[in-house]
N, CA, C and O atoms as a Tinker XYZ file with bonds, in Angstrom:
   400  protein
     1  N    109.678000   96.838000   85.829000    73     2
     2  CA   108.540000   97.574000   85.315000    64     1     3
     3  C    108.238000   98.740000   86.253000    63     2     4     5
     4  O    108.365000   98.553000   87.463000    81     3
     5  N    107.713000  100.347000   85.625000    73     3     6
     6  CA   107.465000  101.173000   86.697000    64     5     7
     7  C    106.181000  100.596000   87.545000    63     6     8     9
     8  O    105.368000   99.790000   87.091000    81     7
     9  N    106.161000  100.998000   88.480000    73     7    10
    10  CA   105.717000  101.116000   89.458000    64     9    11
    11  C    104.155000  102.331000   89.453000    63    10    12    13
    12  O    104.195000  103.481000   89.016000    81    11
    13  N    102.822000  101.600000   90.103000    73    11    14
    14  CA   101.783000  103.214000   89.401000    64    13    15
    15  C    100.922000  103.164000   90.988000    63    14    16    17
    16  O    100.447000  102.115000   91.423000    81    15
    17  N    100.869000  103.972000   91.435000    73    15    18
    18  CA    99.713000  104.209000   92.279000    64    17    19
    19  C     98.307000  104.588000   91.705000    63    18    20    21
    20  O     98.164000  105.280000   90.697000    81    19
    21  N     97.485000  104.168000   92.301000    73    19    22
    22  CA    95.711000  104.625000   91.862000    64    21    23
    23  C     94.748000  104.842000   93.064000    63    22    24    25
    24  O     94.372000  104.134000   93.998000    81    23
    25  N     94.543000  105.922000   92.714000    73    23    26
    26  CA    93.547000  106.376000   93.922000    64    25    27
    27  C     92.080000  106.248000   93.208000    63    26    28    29
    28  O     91.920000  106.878000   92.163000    81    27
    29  N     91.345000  105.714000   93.558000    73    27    30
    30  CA    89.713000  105.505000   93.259000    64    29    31
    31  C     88.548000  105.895000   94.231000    63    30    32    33
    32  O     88.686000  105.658000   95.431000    81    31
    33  N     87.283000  106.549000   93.708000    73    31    34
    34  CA    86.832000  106.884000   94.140000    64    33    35
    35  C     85.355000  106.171000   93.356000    63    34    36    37
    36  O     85.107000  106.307000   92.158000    81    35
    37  N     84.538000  105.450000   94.282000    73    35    38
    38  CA    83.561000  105.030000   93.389000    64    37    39
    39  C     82.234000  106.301000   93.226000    63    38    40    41
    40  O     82.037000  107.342000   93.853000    81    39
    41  N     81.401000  105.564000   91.950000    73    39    42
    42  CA    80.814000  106.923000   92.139000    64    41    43
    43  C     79.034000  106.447000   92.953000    63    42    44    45
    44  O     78.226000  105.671000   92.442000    81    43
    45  N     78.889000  107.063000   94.051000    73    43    46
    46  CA    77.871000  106.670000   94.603000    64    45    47
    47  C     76.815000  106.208000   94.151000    63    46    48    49
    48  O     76.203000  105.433000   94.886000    81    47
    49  N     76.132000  106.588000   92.520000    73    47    50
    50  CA    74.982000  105.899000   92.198000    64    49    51
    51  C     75.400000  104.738000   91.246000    63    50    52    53
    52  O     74.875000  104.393000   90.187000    81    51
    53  N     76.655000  104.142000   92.005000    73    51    54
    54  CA    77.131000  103.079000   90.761000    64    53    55
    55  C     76.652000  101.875000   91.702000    63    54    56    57
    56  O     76.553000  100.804000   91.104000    81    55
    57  N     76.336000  101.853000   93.068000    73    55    58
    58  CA    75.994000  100.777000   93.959000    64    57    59
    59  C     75.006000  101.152000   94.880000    63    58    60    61
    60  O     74.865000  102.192000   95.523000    81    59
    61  N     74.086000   99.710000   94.808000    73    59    62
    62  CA    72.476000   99.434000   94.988000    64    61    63
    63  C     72.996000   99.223000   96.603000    63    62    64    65
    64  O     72.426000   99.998000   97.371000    81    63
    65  N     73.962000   98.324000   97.236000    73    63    66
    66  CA    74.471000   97.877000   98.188000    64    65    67
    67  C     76.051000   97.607000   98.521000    63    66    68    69
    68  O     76.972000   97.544000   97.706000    81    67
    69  N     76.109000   97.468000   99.918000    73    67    70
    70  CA    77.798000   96.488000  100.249000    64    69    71
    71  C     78.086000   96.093000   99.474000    63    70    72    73
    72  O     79.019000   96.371000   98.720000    81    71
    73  N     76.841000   94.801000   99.447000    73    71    74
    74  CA    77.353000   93.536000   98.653000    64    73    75
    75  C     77.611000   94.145000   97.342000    63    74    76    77
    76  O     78.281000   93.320000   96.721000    81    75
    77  N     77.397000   95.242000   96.574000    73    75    78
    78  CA    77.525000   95.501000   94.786000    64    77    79
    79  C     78.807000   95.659000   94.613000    63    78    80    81
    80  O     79.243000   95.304000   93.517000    81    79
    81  N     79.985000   96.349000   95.837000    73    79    82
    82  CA    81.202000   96.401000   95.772000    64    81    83
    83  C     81.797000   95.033000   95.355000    63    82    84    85
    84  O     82.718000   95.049000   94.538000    81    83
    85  N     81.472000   94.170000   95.711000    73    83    86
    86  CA    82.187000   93.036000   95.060000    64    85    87
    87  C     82.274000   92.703000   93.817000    63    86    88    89
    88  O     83.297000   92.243000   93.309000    81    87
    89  N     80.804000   92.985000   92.999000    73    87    90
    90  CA    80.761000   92.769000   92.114000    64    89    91
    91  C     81.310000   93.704000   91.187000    63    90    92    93
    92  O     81.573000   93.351000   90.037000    81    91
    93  N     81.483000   94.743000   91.547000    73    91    94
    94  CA    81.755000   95.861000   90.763000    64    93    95
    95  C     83.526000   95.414000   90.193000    63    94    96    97
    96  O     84.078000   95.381000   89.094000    81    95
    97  N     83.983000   95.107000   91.701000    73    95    98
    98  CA    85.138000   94.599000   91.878000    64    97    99
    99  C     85.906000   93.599000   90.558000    63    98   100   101
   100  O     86.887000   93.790000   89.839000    81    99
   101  N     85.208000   92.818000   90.643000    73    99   102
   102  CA    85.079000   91.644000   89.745000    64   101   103
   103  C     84.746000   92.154000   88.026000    63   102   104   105
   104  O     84.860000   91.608000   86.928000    81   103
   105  N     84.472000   92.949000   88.318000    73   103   106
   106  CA    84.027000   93.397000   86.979000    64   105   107
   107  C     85.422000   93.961000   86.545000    63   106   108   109
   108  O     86.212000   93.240000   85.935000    81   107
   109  N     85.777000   95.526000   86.934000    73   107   110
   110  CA    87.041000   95.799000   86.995000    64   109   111
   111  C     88.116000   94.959000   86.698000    63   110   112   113
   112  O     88.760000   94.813000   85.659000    81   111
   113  N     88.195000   94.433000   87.794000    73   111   114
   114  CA    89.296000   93.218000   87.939000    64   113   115
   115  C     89.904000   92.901000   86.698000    63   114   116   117
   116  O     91.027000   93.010000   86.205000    81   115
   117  N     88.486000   92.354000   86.265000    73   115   118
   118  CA    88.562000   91.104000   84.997000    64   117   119
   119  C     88.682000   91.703000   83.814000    63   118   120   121
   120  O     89.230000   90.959000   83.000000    81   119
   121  N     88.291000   93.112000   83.239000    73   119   122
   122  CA    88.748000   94.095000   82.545000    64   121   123
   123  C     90.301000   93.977000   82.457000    63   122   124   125
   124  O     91.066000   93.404000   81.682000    81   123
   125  N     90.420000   94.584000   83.327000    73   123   126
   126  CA    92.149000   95.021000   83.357000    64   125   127
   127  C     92.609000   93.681000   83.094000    63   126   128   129
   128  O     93.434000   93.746000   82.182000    81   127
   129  N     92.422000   92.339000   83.537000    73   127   130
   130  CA    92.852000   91.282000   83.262000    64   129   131
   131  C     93.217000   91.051000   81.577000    63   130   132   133
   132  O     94.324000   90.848000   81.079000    81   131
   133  N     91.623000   91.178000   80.768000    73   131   134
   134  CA    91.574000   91.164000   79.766000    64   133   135
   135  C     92.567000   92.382000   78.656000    63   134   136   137
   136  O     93.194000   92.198000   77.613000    81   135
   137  N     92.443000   92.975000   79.060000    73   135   138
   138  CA    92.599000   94.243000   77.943000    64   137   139
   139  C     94.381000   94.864000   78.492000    63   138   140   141
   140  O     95.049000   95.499000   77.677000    81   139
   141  N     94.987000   94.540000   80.037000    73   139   142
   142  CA    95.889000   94.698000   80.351000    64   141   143
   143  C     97.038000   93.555000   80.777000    63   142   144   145
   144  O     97.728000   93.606000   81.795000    81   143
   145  N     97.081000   92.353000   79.595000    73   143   146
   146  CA    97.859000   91.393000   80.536000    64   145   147
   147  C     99.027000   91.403000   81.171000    63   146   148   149
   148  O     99.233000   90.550000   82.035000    81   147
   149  N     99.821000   92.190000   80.916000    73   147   150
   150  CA   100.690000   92.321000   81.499000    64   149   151
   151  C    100.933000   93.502000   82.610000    63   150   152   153
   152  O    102.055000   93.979000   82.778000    81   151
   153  N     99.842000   93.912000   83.317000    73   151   154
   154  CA   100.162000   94.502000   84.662000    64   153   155
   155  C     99.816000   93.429000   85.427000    63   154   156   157
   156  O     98.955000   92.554000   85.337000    81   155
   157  N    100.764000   93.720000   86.272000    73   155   158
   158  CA   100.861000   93.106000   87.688000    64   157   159
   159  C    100.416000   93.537000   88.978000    63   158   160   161
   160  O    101.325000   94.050000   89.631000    81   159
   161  N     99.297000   93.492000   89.556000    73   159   162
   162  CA    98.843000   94.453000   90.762000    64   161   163
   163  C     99.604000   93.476000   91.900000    63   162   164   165
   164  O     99.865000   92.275000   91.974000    81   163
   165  N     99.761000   94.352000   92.524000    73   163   166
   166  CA   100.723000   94.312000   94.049000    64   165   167
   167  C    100.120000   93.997000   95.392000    63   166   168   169
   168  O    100.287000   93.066000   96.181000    81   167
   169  N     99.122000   95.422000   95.398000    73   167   170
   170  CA    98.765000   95.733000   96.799000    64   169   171
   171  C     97.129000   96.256000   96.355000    63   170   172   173
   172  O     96.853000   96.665000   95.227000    81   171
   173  N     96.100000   96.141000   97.534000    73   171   174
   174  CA    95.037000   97.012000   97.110000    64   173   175
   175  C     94.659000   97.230000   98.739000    63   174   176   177
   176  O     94.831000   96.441000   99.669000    81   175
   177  N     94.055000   98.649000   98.748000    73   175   178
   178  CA    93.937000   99.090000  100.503000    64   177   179
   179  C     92.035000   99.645000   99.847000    63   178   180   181
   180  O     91.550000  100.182000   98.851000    81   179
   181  N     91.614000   99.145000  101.007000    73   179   182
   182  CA    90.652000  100.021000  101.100000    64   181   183
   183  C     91.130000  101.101000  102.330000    63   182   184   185
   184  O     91.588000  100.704000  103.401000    81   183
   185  N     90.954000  102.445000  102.005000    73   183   186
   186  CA    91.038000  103.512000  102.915000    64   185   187
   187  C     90.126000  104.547000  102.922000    63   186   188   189
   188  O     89.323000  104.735000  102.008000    81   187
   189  N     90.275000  105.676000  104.572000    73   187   190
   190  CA    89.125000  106.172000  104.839000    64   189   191
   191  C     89.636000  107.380000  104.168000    63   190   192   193
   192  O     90.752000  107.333000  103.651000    81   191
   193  N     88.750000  108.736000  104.113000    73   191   194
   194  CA    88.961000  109.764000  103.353000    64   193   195
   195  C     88.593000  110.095000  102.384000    63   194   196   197
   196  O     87.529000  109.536000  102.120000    81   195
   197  N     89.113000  111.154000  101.193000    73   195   198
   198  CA    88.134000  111.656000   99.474000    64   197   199
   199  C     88.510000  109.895000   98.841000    63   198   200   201
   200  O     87.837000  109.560000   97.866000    81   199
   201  N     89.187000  109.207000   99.201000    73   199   202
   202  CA    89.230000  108.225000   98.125000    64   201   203
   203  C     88.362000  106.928000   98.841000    63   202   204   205
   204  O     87.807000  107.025000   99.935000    81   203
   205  N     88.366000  105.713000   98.000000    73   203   206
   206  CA    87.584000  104.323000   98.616000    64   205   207
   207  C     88.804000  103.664000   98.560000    63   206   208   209
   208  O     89.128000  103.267000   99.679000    81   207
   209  N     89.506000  103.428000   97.800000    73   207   210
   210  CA    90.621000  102.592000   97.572000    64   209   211
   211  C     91.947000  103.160000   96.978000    63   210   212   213
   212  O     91.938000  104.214000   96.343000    81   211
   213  N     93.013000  102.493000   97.180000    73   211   214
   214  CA    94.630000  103.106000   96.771000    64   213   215
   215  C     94.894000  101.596000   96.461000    63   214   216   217
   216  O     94.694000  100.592000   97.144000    81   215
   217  N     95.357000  101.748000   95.331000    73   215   218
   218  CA    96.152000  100.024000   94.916000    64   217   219
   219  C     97.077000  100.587000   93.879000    63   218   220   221
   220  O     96.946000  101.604000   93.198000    81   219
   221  N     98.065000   99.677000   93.912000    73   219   222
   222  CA    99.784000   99.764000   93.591000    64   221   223
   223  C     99.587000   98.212000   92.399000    63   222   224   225
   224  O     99.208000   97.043000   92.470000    81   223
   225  N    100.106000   99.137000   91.422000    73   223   226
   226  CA   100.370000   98.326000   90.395000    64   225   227
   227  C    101.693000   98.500000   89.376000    63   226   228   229
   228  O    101.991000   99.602000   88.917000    81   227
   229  N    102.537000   97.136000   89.042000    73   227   230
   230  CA   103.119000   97.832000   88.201000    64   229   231
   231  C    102.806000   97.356000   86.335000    63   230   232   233
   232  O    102.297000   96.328000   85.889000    81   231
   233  N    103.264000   98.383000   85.718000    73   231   234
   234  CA   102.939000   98.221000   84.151000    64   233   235
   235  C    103.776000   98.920000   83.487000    63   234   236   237
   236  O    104.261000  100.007000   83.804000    81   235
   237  N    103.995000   98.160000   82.345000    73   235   238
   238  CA   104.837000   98.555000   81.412000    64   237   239
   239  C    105.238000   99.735000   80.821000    63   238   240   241
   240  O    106.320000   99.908000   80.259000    81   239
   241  N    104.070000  100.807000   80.997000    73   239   242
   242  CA   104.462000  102.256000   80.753000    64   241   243
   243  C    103.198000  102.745000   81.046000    63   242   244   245
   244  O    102.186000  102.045000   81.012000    81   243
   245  N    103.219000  103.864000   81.318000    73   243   246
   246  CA   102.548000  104.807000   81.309000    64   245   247
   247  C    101.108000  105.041000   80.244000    63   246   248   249
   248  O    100.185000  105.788000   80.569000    81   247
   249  N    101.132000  104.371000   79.138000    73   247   250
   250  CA    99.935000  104.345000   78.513000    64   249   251
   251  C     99.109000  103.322000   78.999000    63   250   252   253
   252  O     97.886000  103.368000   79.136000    81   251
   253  N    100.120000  102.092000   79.330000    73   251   254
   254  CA    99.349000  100.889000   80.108000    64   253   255
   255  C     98.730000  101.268000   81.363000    63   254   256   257
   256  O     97.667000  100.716000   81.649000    81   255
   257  N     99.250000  102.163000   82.197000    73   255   258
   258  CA    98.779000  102.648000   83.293000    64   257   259
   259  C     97.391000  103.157000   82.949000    63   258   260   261
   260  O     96.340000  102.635000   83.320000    81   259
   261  N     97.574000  104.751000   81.838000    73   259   262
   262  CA    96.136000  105.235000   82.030000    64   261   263
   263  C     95.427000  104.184000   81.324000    63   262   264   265
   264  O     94.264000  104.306000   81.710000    81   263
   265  N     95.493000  103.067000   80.375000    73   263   266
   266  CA    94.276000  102.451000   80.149000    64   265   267
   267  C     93.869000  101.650000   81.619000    63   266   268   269
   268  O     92.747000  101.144000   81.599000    81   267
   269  N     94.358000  101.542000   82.411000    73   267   270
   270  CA    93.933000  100.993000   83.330000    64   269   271
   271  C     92.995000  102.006000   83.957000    63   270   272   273
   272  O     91.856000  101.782000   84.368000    81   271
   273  N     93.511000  102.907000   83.964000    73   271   274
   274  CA    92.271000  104.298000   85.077000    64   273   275
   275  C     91.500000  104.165000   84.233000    63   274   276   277
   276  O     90.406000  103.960000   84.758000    81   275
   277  N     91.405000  104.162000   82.753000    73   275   278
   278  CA    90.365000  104.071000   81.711000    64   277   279
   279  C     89.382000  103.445000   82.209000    63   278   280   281
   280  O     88.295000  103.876000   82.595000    81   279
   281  N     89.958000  102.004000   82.184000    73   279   282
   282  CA    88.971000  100.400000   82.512000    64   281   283
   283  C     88.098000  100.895000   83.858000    63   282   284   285
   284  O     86.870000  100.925000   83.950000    81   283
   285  N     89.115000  101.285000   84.906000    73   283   286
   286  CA    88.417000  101.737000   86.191000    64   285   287
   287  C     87.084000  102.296000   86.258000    63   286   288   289
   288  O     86.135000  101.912000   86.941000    81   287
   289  N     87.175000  103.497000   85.247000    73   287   290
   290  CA    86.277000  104.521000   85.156000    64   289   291
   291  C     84.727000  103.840000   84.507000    63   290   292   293
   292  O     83.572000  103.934000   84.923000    81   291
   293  N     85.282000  103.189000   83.399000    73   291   294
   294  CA    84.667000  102.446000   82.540000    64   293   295
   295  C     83.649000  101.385000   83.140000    63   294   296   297
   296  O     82.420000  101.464000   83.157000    81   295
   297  N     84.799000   99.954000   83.831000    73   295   298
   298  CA    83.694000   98.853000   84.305000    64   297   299
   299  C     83.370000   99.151000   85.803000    63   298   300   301
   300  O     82.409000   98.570000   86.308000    81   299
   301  N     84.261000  100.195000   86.690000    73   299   302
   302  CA    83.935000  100.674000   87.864000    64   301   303
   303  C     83.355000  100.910000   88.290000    63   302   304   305
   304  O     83.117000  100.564000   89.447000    81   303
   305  N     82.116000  102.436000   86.922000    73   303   306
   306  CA    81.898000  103.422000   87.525000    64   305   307
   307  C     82.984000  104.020000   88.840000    63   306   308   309
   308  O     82.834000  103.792000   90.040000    81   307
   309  N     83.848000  104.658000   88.336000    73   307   310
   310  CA    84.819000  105.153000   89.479000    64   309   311
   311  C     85.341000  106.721000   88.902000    63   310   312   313
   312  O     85.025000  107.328000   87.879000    81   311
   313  N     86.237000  107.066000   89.979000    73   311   314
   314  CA    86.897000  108.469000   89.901000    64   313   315
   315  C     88.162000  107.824000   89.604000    63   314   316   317
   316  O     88.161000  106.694000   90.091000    81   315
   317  N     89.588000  108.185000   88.799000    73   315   318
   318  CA    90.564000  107.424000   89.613000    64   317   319
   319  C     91.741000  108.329000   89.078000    63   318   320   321
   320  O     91.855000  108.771000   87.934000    81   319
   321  N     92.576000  108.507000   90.129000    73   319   322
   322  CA    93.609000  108.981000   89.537000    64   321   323
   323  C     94.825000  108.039000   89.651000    63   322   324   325
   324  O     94.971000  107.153000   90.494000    81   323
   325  N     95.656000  108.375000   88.677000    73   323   326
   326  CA    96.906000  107.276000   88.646000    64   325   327
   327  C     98.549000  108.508000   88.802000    63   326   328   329
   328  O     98.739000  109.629000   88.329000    81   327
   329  N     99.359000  107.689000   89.595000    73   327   330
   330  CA   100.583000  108.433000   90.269000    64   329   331
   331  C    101.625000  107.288000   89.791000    63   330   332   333
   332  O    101.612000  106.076000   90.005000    81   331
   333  N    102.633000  108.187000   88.988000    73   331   334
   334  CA   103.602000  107.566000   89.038000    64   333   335
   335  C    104.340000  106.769000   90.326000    63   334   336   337
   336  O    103.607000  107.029000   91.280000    81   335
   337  N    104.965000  106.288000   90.597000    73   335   338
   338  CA   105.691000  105.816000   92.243000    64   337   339
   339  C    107.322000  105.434000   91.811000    63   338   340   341
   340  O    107.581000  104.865000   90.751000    81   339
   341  N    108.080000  105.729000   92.533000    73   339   342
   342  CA   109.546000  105.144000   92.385000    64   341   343
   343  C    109.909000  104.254000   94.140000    63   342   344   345
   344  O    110.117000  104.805000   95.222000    81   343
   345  N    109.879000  103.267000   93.926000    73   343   346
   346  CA   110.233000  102.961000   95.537000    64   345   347
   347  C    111.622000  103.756000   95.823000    63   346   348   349
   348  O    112.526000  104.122000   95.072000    81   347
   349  N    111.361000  103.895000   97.561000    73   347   350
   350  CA   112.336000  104.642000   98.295000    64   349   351
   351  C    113.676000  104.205000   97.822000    63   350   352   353
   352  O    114.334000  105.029000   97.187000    81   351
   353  N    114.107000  103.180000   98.014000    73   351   354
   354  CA   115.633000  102.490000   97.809000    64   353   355
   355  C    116.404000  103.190000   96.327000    63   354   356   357
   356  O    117.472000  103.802000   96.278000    81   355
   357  N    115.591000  102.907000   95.351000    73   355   358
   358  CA   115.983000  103.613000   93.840000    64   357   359
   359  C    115.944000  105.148000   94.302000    63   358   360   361
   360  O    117.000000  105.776000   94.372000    81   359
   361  N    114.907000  105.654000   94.569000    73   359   362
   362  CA   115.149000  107.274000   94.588000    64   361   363
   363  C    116.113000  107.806000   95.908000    63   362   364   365
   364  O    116.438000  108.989000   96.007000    81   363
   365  N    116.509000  106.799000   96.875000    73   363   366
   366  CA   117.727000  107.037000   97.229000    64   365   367
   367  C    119.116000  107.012000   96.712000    63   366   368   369
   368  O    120.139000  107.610000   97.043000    81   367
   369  N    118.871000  106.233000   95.900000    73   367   370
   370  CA   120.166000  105.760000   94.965000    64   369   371
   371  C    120.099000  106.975000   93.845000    63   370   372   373
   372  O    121.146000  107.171000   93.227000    81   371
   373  N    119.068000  107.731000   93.558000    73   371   374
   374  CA   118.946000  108.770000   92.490000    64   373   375
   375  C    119.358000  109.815000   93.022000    63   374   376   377
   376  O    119.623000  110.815000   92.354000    81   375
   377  N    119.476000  109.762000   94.252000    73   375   378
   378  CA   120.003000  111.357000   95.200000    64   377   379
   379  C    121.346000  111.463000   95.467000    63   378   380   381
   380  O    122.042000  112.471000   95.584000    81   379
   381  N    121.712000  109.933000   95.574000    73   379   382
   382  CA   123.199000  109.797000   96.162000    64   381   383
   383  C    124.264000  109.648000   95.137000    63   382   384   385
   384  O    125.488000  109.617000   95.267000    81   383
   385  N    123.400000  109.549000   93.937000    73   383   386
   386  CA   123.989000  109.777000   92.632000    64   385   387
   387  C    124.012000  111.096000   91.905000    63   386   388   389
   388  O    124.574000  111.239000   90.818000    81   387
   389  N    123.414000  112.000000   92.514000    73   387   390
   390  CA   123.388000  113.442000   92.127000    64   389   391
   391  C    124.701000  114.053000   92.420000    63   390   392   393
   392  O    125.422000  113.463000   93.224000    81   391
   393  N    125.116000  115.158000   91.879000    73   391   394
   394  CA   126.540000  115.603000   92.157000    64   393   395
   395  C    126.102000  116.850000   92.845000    63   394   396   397
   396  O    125.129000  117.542000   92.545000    81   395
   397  N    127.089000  117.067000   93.960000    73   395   398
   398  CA   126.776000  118.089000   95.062000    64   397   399
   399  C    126.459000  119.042000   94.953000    63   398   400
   400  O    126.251000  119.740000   95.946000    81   399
């Protein structure tokens, strides 16, 4: 299955507190659960910078992907953008398969 990066950004008047991130969390979560069963999330980072979070998921195509930024936006309250990803190993193998 491809492979999707998501960068999220929550939107500040979507949380009263810390603690609302969890819940918000959970909310999300369980969305995508529902409405996306067949993605598979991987990895999730909270990081510092324009974004709150980067999480790696993979899904069946590309429409499955943006309904997921959909859901984000939706049960989040969030910003989110979604990035295709190819792991390194394949897009090495896509270079070394190129003709000179």
């Amino acid at each position: 299955m491809p492979s999707f990066v998501m960068l999220t950004r929550i939107d500040p008047g979507a949380l009263g507190s810390a603690h609302a991130l969890e819940e918000l969390e959970k909310r999300a979560a369980e969305a995508v659960r529902k409405q996306c069963p067949k993605v598979k999330w991987l990895s999730s980072y909270a990081v510092l910078g324009p974004y709150d979070y980067v999480d790696v998921f993979e899904a069946p195509d590309i429409e499955t992907a943006a309904k997921v930024s959909t859901l984000m936006r939706v049960s989040g309250r969030a910003h989110s953008e979604i990035w295709a990803a190819t792991e390194w190993s394949k897009f090495k193998k896509m270079v070394h398969d190129m003709p000179s």
